[in-house]
VOKERO-74263 format. One line per 4 residues: number of its first residue (from 1); their letters; for each residue x, y, z of N, C-alpha, C, O, CB. Coordinates in pm, whole numbers. Glycine has a CB too. Example, Ala and Ser with C-alpha at 12.3 -4.5 7.8 and 13.67 -1.06 7.14 Angstrom:
1	AS	1319:-569:780:1230:-450:780:1320:-330:780:1424:-332:846:1131:-447:905 ~ 1285:-225:708:1367:-106:714:1290:3:787:1341:114:804:1408:-60:572
END
This chain:
1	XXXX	86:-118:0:0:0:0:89:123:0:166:145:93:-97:1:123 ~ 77:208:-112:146:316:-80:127:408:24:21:424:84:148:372:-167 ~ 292:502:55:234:565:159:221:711:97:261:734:-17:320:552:295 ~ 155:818:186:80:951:115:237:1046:53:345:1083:99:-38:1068:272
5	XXXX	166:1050:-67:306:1114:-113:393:1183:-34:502:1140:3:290:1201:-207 ~ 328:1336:2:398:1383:122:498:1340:196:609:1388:218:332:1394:195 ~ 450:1251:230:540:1175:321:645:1073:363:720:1036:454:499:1155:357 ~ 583:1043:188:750:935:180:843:995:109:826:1057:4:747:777:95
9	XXXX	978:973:189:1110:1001:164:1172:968:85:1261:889:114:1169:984:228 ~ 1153:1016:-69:1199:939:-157:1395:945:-152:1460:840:-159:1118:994:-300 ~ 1449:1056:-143:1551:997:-83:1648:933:-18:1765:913:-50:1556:1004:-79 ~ 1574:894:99:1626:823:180:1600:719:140:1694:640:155:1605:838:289
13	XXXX	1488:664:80:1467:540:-3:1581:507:-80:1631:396:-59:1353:552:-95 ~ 1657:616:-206:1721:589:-292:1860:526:-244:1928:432:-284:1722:695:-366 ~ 1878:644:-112:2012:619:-49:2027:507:26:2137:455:43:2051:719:32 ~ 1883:444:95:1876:266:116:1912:206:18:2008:131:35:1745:196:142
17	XXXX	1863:213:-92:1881:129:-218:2070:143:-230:2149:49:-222:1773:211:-378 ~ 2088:228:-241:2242:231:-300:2347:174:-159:2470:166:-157:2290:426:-357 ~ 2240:138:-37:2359:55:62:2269:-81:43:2294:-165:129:2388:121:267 ~ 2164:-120:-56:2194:-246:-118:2067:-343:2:2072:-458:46:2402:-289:-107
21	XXXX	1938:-201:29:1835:-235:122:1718:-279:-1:1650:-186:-43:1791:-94:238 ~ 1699:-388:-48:1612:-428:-91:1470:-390:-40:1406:-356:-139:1641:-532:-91 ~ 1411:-384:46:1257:-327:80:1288:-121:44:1189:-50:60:1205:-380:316 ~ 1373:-77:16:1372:64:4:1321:50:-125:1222:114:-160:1506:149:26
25	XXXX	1391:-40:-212:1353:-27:-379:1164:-97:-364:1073:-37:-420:1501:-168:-513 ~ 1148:-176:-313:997:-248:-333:932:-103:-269:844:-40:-327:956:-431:-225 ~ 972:-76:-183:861:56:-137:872:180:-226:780:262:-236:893:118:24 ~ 980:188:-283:994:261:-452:876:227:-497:771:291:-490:1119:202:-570
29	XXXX	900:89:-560:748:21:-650:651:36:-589:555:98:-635:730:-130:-683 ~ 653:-14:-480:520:58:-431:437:230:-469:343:272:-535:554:59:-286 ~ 529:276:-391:442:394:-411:434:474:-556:353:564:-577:486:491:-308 ~ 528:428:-651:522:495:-830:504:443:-888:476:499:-994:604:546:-909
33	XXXX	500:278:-891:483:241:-1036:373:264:-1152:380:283:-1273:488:127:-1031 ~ 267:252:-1059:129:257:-1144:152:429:-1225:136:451:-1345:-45:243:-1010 ~ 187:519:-1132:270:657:-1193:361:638:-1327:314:661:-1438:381:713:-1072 ~ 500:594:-1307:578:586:-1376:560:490:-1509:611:518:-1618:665:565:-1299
37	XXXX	475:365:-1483:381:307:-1621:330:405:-1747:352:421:-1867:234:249:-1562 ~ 238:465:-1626:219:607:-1748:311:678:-1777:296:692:-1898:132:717:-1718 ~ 382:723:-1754:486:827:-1793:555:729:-1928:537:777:-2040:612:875:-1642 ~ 634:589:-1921:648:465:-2001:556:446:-2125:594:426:-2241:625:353:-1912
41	XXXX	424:455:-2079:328:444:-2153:277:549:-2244:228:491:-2341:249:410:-2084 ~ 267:669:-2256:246:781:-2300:375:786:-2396:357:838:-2507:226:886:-2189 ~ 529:728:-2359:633:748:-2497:620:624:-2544:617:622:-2667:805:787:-2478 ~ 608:493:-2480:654:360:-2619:456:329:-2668:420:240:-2745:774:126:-2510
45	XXXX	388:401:-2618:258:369:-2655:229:212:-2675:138:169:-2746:228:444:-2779 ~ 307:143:-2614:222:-33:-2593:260:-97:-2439:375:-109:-2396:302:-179:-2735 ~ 143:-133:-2374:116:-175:-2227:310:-258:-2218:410:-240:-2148:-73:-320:-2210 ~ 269:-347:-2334:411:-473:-2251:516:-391:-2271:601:-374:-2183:461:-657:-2338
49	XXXX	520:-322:-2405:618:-237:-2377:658:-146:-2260:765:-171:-2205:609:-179:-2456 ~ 604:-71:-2228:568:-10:-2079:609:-104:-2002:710:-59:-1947:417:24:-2041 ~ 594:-185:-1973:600:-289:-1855:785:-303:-1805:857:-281:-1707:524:-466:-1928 ~ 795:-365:-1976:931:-410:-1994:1046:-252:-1987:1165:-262:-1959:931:-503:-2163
53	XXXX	991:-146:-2012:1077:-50:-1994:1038:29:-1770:1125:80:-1700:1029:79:-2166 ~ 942:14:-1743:971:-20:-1615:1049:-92:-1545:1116:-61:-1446:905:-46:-1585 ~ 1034:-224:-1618:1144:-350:-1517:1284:-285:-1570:1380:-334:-1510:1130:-572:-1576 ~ 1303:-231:-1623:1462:-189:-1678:1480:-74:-1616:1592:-36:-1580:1491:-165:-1845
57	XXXX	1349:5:-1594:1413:115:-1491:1439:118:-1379:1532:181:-1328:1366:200:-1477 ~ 1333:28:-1308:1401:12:-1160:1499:-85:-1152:1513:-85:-1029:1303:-26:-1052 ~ 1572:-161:-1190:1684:-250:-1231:1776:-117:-1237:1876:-111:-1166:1664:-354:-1386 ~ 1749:-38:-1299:1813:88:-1327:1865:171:-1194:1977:204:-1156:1710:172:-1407
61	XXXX	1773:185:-1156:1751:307:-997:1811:197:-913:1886:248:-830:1544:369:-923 ~ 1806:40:-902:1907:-33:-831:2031:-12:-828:2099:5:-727:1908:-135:-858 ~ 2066:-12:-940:2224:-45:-986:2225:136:-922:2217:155:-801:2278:-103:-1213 ~ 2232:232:-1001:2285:381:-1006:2241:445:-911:2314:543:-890:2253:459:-1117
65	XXXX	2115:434:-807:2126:478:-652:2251:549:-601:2246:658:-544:2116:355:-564 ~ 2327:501:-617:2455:551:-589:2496:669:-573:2545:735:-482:2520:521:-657 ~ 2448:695:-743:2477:818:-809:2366:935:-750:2399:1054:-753:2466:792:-977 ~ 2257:903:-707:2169:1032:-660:2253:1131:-604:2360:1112:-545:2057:999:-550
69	XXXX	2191:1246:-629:2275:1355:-549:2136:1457:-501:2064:1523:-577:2415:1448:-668 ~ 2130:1449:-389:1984:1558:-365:2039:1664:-389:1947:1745:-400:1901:1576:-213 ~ 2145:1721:-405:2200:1872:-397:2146:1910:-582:2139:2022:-632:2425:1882:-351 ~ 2113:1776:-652:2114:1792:-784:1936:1776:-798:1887:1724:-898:2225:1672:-867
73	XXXX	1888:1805:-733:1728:1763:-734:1673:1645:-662:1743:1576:-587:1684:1735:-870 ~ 1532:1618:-688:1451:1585:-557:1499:1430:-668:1529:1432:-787:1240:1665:-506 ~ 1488:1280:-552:1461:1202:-578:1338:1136:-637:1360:1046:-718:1495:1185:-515 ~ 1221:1166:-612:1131:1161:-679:1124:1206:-800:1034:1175:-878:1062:1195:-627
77	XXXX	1230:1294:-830:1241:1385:-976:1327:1308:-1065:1319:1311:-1188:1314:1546:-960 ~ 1431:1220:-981:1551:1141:-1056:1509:1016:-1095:1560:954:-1188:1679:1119:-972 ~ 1407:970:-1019:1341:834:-1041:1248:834:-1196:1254:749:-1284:1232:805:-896 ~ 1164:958:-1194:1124:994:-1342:1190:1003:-1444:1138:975:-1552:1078:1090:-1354
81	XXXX	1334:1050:-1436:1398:1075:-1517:1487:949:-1576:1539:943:-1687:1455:1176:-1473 ~ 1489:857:-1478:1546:730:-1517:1453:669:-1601:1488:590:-1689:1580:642:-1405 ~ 1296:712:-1575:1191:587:-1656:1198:638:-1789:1220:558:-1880:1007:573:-1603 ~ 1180:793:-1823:1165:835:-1911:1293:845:-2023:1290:875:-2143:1110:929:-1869
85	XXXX	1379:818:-1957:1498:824:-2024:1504:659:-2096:1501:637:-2217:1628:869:-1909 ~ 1511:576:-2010:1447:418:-2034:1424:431:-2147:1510:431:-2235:1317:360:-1959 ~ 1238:453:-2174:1130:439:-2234:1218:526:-2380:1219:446:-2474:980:508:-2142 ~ 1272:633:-2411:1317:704:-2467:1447:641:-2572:1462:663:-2692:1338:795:-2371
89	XXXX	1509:576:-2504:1600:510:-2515:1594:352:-2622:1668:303:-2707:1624:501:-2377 ~ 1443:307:-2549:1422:182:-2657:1327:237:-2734:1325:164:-2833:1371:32:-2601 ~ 1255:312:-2747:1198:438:-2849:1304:456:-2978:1281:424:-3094:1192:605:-2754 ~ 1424:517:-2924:1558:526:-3008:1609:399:-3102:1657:402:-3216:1673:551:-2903
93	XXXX	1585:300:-3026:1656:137:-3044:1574:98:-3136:1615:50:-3242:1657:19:-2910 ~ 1414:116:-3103:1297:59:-3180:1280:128:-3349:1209:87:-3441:1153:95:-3080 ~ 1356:223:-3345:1317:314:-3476:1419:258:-3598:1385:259:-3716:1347:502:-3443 ~ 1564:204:-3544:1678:99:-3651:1584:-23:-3644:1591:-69:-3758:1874:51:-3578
97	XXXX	1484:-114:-3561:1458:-213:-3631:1383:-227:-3763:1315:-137:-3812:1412:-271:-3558 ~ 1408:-395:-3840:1309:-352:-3979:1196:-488:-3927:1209:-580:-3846:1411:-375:-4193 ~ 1118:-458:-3992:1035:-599:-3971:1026:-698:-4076:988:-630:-4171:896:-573:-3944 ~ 1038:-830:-4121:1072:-899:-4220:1036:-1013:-4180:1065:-1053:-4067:1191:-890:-4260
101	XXXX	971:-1077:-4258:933:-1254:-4268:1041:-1311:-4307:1125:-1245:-4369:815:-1308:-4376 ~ 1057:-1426:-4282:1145:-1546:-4246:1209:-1575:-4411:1327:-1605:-4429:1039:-1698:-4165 ~ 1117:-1561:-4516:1175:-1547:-4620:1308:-1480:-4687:1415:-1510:-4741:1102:-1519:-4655 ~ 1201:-1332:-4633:1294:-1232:-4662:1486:-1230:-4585:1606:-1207:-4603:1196:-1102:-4608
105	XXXX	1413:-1260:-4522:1562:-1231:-4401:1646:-1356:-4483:1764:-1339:-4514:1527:-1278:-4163 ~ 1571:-1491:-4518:1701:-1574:-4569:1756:-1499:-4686:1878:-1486:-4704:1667:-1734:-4619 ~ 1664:-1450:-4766:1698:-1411:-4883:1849:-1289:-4909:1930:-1271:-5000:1558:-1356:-4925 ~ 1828:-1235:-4788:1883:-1109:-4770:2037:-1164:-4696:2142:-1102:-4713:1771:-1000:-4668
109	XXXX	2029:-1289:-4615:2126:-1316:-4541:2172:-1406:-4657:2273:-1456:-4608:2100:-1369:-4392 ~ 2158:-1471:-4814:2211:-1552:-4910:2278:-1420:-4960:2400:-1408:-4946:2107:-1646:-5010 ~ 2197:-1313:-5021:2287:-1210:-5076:2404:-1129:-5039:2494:-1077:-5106:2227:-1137:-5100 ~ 2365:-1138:-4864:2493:-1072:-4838:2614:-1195:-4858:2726:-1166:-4901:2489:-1002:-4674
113	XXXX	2577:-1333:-4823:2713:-1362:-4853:2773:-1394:-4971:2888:-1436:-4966:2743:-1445:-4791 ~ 2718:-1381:-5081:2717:-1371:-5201:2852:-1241:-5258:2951:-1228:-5330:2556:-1340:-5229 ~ 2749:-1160:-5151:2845:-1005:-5196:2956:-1034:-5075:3061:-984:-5116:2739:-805:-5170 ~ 2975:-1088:-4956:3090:-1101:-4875:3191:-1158:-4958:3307:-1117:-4966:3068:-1181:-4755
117	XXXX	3152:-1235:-5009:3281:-1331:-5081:3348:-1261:-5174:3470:-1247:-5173:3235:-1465:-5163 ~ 3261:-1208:-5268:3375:-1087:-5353:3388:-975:-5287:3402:-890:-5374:3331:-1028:-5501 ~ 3393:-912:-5155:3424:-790:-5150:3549:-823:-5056:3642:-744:-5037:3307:-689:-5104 ~ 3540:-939:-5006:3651:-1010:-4889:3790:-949:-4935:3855:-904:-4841:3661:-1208:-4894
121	XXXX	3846:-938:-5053:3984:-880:-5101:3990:-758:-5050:4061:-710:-4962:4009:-869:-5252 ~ 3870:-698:-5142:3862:-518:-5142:3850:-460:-4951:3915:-369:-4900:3664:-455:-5256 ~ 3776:-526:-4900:3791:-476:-4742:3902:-496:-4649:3942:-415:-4566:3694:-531:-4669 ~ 3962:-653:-4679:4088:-647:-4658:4184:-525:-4683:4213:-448:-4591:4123:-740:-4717
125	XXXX	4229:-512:-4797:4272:-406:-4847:4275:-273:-4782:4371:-201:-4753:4216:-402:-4942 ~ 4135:-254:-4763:4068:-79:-4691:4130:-102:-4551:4170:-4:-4488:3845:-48:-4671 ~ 4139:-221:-4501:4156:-233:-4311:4292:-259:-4357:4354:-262:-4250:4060:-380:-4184 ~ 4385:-281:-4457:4551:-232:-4408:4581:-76:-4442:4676:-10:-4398:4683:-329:-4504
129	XXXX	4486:-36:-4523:4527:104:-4537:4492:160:-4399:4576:224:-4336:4452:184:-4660 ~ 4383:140:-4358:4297:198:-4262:4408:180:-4142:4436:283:-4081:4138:118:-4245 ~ 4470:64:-4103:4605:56:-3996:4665:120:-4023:4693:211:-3945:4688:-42:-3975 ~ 4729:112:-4166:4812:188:-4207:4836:389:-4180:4941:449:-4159:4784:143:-4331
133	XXXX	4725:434:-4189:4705:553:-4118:4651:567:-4026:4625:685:-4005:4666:626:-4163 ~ 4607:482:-3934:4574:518:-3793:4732:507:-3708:4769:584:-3620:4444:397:-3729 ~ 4798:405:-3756:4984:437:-3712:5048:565:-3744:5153:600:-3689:5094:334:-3795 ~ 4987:638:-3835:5031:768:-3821:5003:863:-3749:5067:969:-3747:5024:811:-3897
137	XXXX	4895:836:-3675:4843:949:-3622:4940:963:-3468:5049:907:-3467:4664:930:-3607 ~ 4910:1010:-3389:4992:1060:-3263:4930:975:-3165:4811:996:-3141:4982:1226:-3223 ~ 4974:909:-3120:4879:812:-2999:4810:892:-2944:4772:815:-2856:4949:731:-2876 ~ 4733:1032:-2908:4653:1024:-2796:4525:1053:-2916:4415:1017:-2875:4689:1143:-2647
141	XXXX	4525:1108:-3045:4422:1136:-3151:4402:979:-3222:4295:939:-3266:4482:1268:-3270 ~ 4541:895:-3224:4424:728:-3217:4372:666:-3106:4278:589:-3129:4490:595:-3265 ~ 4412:679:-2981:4300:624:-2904:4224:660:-2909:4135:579:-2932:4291:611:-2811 ~ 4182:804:-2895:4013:865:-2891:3954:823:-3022:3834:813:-3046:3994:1053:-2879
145	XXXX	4032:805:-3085:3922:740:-3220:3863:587:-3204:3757:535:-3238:4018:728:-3380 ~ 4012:526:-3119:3980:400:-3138:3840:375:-3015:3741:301:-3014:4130:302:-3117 ~ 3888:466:-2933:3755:485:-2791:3610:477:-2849:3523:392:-2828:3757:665:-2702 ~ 3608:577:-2921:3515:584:-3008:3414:528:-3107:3293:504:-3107:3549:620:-3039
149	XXXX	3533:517:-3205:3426:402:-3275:3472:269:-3328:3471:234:-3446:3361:461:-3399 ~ 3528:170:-3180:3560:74:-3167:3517:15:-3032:3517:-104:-3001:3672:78:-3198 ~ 3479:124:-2955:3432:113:-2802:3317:151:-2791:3253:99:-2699:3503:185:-2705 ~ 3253:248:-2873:3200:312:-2818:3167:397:-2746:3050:416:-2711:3188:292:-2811
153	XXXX	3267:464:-2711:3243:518:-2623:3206:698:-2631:3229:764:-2732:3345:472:-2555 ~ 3163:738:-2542:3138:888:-2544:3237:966:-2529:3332:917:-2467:3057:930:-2454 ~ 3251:1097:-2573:3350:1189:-2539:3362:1173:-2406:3467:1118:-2373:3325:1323:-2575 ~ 3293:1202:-2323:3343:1215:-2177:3406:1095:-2099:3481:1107:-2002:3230:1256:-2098
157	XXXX	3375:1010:-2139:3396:853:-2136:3539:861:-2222:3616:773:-2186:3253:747:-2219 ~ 3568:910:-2282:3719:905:-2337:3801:995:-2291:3923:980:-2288:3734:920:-2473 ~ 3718:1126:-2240:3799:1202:-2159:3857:1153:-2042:3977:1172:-2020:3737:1300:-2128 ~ 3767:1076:-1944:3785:988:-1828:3874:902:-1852:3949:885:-1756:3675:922:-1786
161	XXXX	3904:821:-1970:3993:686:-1985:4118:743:-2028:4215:668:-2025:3938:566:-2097 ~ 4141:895:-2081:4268:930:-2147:4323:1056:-2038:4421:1122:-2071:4240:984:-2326 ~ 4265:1079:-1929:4261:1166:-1836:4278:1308:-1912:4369:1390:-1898:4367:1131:-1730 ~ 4190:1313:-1978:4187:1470:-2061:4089:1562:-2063:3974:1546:-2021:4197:1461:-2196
165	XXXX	4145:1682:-2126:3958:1780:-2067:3880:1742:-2212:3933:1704:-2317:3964:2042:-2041 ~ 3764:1760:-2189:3665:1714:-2281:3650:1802:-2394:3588:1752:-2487:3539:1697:-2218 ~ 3696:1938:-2412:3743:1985:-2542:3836:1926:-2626:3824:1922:-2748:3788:2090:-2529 ~ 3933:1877:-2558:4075:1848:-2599:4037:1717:-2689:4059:1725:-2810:4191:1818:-2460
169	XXXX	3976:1588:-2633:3886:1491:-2668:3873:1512:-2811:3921:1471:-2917:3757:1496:-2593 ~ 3729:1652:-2739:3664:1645:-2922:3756:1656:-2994:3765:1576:-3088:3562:1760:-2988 ~ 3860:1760:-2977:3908:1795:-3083:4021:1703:-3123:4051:1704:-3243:3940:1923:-3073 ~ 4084:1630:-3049:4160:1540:-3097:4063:1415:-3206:4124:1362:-3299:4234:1480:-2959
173	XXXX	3922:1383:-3181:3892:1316:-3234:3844:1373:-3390:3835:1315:-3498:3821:1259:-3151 ~ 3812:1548:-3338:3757:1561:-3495:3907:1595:-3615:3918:1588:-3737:3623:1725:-3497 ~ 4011:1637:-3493:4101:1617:-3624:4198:1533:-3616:4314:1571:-3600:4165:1729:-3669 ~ 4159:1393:-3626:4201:1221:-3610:4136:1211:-3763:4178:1214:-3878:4107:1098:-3450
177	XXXX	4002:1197:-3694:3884:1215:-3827:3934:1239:-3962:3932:1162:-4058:3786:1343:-3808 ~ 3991:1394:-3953:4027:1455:-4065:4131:1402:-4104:4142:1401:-4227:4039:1577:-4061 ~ 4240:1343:-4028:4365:1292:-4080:4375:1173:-4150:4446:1127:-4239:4446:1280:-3987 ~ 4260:1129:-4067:4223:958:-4168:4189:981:-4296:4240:915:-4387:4079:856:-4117
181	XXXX	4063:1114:-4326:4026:1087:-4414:4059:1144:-4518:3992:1138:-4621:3941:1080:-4401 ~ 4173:1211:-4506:4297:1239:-4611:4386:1096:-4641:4380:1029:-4744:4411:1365:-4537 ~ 4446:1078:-4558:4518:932:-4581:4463:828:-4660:4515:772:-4756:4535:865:-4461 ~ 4321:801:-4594:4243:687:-4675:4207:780:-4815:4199:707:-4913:4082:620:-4579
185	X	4188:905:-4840:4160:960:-5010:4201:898:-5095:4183:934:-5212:4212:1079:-5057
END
């Protein structure tokens, strides 16, 4: 049974959760979910969907509890922002899928290897050039590339792993970028 908004502490809840108090997170669910469904529900517009981007958010607010900071806003405010971000997120994911019958997809998975087999030389080829000028570059403008788009990773996330300021980052990566794509010309 939830308790009256007012009155529950959604912080102190969060900050149970992040010393790993299991009844802080159920009394979470308790008192928002039927809330935060809608909020879920109103961006992926389908119930299971909703459902399934709930269970990922509080899975979510488990793990990153941690991270709350009340000095950065109300917990009740951060808990929304995790669902909606969620919901937003496989919104994002859902828009690259294609939909295709069982046909199609063989058909499509015969052609590509059709075209793998003759292009197998020519890509070879592109990935020794492609070494070939990423060894030129200055080690700290190829890691952030390689951070990037071999990792994945975010600028700030490469700033953190290369201990650098996050201008420096971009700009090492946008003119990495540029150096490759003179080399590879």
């Amino acid at each position: 049974m939830p308790i009256p908004a007012a009155t529950f502490d959604y912080d102190a809840a969060l900050r149970a959760c992040a010393r790993g108090e299991q009844l802080a997170l159920q009394q979470l669910y308790q008192q928002e979910s039927r809330y935060l469904l809608g909020v879920a529900l109103r961006i992926v517009r389908q119930r299971a969907l909703a459902e399934d981007v709930l269970h990922d958010a509080f899975l979510s607010i488990w793990r990153r509890a941690g991270s709350f900071d009340a000095t950065r806003g109300s917990g009740k405010g951060w808990i929304y922002v995790v669902v909606r971000h969620q919901a937003l997120n496989l919104m994002r994911a859902r828009a690259h899928e294609i939909a295709a019958d069982e046909d199609t997809v063989e058909t499509l998975l015969q052609q590509r290897q059709e075209h793998d087999t003759g292009e197998t030389y020519a890509l070879q080829a592109g990935m020794g050039k492609l070494h070939d000028c990423l060894g030129h570059l200055e080690p700290s403008r190829r890691n952030a590339i390689v951070f990037a788009y071999v990792d994945g990773c975010s600028h700030s996330e490469i700033a953190q792993r290369l201990q650098a300021p996050l201008g420096t980052v971009k700009a090492w990566v946008k003119r990495g970028l540029a150096a490759l794509r003179e080399c590879m010309g």
